[in-house]
TORPAVEX-901411 format. One line per 3 residues: number of its first residue (from 0); their letters; for each residue x, y, z of C-alpha. Coordinates in nm, 2 decimals. Layout:
NUM) A) X,Y,Z  ...
END
This chain:
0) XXX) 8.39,9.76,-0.24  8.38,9.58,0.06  7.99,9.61,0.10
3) XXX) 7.93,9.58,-0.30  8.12,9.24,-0.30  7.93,9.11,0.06
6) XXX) 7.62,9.20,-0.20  7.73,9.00,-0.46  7.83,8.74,-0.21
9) XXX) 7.49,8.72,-0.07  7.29,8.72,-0.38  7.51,8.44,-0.48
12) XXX) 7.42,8.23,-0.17  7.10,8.30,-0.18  7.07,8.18,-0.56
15) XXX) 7.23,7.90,-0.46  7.04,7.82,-0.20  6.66,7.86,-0.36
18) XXX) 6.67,7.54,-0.55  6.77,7.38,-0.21  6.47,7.55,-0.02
21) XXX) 6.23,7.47,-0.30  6.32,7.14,-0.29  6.25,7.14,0.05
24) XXX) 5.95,7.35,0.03  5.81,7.07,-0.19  5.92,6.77,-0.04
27) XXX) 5.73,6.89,0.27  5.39,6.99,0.06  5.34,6.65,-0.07
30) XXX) 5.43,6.49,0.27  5.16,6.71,0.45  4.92,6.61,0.17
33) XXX) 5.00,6.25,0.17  5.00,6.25,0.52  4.63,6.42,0.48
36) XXX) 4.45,6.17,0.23  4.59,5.89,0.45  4.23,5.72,0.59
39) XXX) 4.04,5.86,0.33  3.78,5.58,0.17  3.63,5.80,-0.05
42) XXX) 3.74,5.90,-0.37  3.55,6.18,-0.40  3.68,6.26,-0.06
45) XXX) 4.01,6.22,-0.19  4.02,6.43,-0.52  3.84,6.74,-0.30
48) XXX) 4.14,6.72,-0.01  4.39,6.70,-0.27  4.24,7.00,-0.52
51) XXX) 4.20,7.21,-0.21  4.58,7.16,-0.08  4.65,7.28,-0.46
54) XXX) 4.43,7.58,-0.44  4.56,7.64,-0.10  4.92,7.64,-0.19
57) XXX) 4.89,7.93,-0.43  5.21,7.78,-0.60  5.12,7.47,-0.75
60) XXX) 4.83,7.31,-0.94  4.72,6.98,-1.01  4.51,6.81,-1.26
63) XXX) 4.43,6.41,-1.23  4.31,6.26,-1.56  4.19,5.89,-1.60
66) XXX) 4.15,5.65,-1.89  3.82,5.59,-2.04  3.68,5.24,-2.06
69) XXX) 3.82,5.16,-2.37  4.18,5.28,-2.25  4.23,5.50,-2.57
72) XXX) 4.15,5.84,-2.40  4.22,6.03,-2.12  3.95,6.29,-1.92
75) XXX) 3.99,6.51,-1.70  3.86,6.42,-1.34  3.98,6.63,-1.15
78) XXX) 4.14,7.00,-1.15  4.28,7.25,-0.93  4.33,7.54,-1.18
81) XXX) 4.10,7.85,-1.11  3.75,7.85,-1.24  3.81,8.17,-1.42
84) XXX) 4.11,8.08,-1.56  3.89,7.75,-1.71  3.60,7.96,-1.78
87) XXX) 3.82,8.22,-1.95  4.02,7.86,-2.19  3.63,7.74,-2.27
90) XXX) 3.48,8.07,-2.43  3.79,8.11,-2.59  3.81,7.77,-2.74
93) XXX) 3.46,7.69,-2.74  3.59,7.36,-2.58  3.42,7.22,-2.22
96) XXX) 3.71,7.12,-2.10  3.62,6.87,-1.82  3.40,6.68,-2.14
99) XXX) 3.72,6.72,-2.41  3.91,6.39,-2.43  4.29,6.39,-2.51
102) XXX) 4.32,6.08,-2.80  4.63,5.88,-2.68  4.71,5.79,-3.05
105) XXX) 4.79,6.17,-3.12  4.96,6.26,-2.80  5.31,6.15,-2.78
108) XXX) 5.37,6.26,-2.43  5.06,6.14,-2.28  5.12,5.81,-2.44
111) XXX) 5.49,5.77,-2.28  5.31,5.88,-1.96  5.04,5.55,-1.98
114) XXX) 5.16,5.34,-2.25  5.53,5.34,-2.12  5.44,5.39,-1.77
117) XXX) 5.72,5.68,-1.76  5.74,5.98,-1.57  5.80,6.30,-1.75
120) XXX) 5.86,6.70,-1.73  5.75,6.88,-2.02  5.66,7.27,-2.04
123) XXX) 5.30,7.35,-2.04  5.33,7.45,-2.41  5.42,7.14,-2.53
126) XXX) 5.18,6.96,-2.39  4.87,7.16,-2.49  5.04,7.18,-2.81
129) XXX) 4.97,6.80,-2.84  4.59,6.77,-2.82  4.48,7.08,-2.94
132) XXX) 4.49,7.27,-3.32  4.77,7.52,-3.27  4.52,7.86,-3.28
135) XXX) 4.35,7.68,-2.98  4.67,7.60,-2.83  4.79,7.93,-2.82
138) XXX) 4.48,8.05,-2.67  4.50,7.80,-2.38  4.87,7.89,-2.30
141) XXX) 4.79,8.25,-2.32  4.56,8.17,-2.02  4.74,7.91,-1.85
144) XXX) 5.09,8.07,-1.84  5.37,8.04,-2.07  5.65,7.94,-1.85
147) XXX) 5.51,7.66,-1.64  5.63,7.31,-1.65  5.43,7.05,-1.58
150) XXX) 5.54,6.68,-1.45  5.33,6.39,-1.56  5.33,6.04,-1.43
153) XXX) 5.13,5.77,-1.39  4.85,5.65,-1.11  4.78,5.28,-1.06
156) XXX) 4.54,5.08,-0.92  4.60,4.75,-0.84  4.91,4.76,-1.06
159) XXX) 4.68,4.89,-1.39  4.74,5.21,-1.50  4.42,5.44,-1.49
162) XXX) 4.54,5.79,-1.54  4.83,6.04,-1.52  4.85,6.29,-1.24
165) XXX) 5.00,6.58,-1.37  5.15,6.90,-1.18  5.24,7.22,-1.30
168) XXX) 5.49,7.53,-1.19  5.70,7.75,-1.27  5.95,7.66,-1.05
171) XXX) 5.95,7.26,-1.14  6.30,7.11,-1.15  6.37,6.80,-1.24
174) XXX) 6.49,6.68,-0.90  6.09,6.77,-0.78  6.05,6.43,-0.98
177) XXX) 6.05,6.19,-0.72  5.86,6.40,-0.46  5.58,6.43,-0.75
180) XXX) 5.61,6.03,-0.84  5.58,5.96,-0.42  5.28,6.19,-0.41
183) XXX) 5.14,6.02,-0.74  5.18,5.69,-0.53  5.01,5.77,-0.22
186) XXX) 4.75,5.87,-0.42  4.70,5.57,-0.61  4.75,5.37,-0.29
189) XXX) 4.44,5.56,-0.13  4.24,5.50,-0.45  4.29,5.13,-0.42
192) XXX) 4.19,5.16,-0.06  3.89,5.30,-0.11  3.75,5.10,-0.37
195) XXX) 3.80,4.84,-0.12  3.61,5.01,0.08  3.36,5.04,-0.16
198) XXX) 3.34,4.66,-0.24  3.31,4.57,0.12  3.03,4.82,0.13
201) XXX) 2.91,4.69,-0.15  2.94,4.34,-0.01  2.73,4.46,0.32
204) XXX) 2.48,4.63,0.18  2.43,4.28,0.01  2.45,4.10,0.28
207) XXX) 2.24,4.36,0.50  1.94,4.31,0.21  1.96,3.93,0.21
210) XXX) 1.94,3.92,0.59  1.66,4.14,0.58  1.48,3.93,0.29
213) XXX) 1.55,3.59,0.49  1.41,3.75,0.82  1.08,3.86,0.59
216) XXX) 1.00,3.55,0.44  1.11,3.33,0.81  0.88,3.53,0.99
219) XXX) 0.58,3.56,0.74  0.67,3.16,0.70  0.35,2.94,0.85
222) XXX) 0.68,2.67,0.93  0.93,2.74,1.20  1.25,2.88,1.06
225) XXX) 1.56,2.84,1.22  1.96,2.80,1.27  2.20,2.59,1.50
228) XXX) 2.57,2.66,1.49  2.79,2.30,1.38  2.76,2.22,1.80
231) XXX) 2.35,2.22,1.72  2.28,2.56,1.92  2.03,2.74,1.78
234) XXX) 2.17,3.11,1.69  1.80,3.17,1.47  1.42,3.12,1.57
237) XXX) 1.15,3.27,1.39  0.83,3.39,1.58  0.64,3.14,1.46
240) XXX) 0.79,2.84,1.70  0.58,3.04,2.01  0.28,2.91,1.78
243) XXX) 0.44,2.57,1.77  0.62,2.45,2.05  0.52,2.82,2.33
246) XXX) 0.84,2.91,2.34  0.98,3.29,2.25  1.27,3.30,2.07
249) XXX) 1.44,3.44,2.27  1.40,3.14,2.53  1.56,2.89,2.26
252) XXX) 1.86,3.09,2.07  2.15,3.07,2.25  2.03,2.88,2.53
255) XXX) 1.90,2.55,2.35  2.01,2.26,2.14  1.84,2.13,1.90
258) XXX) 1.78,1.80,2.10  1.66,1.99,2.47  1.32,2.01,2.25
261) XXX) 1.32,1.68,2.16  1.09,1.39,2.36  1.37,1.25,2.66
264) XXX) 1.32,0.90,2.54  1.40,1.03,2.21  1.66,1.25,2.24
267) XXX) 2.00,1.00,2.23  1.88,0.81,1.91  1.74,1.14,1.71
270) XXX) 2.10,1.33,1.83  2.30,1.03,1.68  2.11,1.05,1.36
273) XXX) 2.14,1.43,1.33  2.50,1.45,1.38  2.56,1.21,1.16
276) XXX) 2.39,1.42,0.87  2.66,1.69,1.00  2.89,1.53,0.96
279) XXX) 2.80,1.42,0.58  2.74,1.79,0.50  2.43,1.68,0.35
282) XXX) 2.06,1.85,0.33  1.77,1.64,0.47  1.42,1.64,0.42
285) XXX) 1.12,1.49,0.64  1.35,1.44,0.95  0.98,1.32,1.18
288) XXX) 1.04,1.39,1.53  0.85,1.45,1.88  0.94,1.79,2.03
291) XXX) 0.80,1.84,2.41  0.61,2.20,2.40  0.68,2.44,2.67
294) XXX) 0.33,2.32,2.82  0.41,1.94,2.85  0.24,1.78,2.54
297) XXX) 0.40,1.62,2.23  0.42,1.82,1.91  0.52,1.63,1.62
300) XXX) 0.74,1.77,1.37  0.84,1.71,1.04  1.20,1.90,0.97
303) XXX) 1.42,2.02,0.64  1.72,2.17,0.68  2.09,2.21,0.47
306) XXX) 2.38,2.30,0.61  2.55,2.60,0.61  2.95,2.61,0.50
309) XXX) 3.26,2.90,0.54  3.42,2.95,0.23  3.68,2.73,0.27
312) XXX) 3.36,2.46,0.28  3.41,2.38,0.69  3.06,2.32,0.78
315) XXX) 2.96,2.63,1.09  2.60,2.50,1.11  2.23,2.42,0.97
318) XXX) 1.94,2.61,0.82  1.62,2.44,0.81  1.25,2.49,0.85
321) XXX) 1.03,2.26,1.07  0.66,2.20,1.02  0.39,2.12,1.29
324) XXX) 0.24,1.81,1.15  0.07,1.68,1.47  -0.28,1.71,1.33
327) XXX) -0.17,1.46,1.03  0.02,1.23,1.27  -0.29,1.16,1.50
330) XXX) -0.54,1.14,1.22  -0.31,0.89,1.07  -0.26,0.70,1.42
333) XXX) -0.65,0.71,1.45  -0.73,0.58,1.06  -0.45,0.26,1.21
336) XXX) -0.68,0.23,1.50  -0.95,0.24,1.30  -0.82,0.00,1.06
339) XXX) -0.72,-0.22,1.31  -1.07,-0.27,1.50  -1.24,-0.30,1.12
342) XXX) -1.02,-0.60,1.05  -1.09,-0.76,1.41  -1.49,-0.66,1.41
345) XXX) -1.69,-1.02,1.33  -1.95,-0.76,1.18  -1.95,-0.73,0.80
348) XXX) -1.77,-0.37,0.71  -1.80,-0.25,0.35  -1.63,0.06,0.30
351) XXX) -1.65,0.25,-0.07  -1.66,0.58,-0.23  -1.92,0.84,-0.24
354) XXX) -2.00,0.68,-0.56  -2.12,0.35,-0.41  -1.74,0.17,-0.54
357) XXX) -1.63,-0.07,-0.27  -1.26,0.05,-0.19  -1.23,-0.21,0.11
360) XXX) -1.40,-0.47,0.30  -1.31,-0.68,0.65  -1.29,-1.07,0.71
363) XXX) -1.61,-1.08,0.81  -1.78,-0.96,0.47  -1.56,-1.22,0.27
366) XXX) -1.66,-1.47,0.48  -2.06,-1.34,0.43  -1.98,-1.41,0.05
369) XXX) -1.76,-1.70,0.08  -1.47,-1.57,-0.06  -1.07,-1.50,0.07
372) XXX) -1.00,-1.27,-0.24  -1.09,-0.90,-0.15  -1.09,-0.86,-0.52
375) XXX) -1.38,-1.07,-0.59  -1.58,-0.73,-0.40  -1.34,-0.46,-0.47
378) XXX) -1.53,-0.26,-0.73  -1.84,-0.38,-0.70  -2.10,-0.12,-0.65
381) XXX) -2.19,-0.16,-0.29  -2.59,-0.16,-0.29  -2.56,-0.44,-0.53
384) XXX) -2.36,-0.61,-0.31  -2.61,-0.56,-0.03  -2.91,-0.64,-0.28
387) XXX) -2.73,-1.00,-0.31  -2.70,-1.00,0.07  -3.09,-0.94,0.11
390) XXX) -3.15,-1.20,-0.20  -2.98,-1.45,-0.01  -3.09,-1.40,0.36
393) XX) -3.47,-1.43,0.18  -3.33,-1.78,0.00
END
């Protein structure tokens, strides 16, 4: 008797103590699996851990489903239940299940799942009962299992709903309910994660292909390109200021302001005036100044630039493009010189157009026609102008 009740004392313990061990049993599965997706910043990443933990467990299954655009249906993306066990549902349905979508206005449970944000523990039954005609739905739960339960509840992303993760059992109690909802939540957290990750991916890749467009068109640019930080270092030089000024970029960035390249006697007054554009935040246009090229001689330059802000607006430097304009500057220093020794010359100086028009004449011509008003020749067709001057030499 002894030994028959020490039986029936042990079975009794030991049917107390299942739920306790299955609690425990599950509390430490999603733990481990939580524990696993942590640092995953891929969602595809993150569905294939979990579905294989599922599949790997050989005691629970999991299926995610997420809300369509619209928010009016739910689809399956992701499950762990056997591919046979699928295959077998589909021929007998004639449904693809990973293309069916479950209508929220003709589930009940689904919509307390999403709609009222509620977790819930319903038996698998019931649930496939809900979306599908009831010769279908007996088909399914044929397949699937009659007895298992299944816990729903939702997954978020940035507070918004986007699906239910659902897990089914045989053995789900309704104390398993907060280890399912915890599971649910590190799952949603890691979701969130990695479409941040995604975004700032997104965000480099961006940034990466406007980089790589800038540094095309600077160095393909016939003008010098470049960038100085808010102290006017340069931290950019295109290639082409060897061309201009003989130095390699990497002799200028990081090792000169804008000003070393500047003319000495220049270099206070064209500093002040620069400065005080950065501090204005403003663009400029034809900024003219004499740079000293790494050979000695004077390079005249005629510079653009805007500046370049954080987003909180703090100005962090200038972008700007400088080009060589020496050529212009000396012909128009030689057409003053020029001009200047036409006006003093006591020879007569007509100048006109390659149509004969007189565009300008010196002192010395009006005072050949006794005039002081250049527009009394201005126009005049300058071989008439000379056959008066012969007409009147022979008078």
């Amino acid at each position: 008797m002894r030994i028959n009740g020490g039986g029936l004392k042990v079975e009794k313990r030991e049917q107390i103590d299942k739920p306790l061990r299955d609690l425990i049993e599950i509390i430490h599965f999603t733990e481990d699996l939580s524990a696993k997706i942590h640092g995953l910043l891929d969602e595809a990443e993150i569905y294939r851990t979990v579905k294989e933990e599922f599949i790997e467990s050989k005691k629970y299954t999991v299926t995610i489903l997420s809300l369509t655009d619209d928010g009016s249906k739910l689809r399956i993306a992701m499950t762990s239940q056997p591919t046979g066990m699928l295959r077998a549902a589909e021929r007998a349905t004639g449904l693809r299940m990973k293309e069916y979508k479950i209508d929220l206005n003709k589930s009940s449970i689904f919509s307390q799942v999403v709609m009222g944000a509620e977790t819930v523990q319903v038996n698998l039954s019931d649930l496939v009962g809900e979306f599908l005609p009831k010769p279908l739905a007996y088909l399914v739960i044929k397949i699937m299992g009659y007895e298992k339960k299944t816990i729903l509840t939702p997954l978020y992303r940035l507070g918004k709903i986007i699906g239910v993760f659902a897990m089914s059992s045989t053995e789900l109690a309704e104390y398993f309910i907060p280890s399912v909802r915890n599971l649910a939540q590190h799952i949603s957290t890691a979701l969130e994660l990695a479409d941040e990750n995604n975004e700032r991916k997104r965000v480099e890749e961006t940034l990466r292909e406007s980089e790589e467009r800038f540094r095309q068109v600077a160095e393909n640019a016939q003008e010098w390109i470049w960038e100085v930080d808010s102290n006017g270092l340069y931290t950019y030089a295109s290639p082409v200021v060897e061309k201009i000024l003989g130095y390699e970029p990497e002799e200028i960035v990081g090792k000169k302001f804008f000003y070393d390249l500047f003319r000495p006697e220049d270099q206070e007054e064209l500093k002040k005036a620069a400065f005080g554009v950065f501090a204005q935040k403003q663009g400029f246009h034809e900024f003219l100044n004499r740079n000293v090229h790494k050979k000695g001689r004077l390079v005249w330059l005629s510079t653009s630039g805007i500046p370049i802000l954080d987003k909180k607006g703090k100005l962090v430097g200038y972008r700007g493009a400088d080009t060589d304009i020496t050529e212009r500057r000396e012909a128009e220093e030689e057409l003053v010189r020029l001009s200047s020794a036409v006006k003093r010359s006591t020879d007569s100086i007509v100048i006109s157009d390659l149509s004969g028009k007189i565009i300008d004449v010196n002192e010395a011509t009006l005072e050949m026609y006794g005039t002081d008003d250049k527009t009394d020749l201005l126009g005049k067709n300058s071989f008439d102008l000379i056959a008066v001057g012969e007409r009147e030499k022979a008078l």
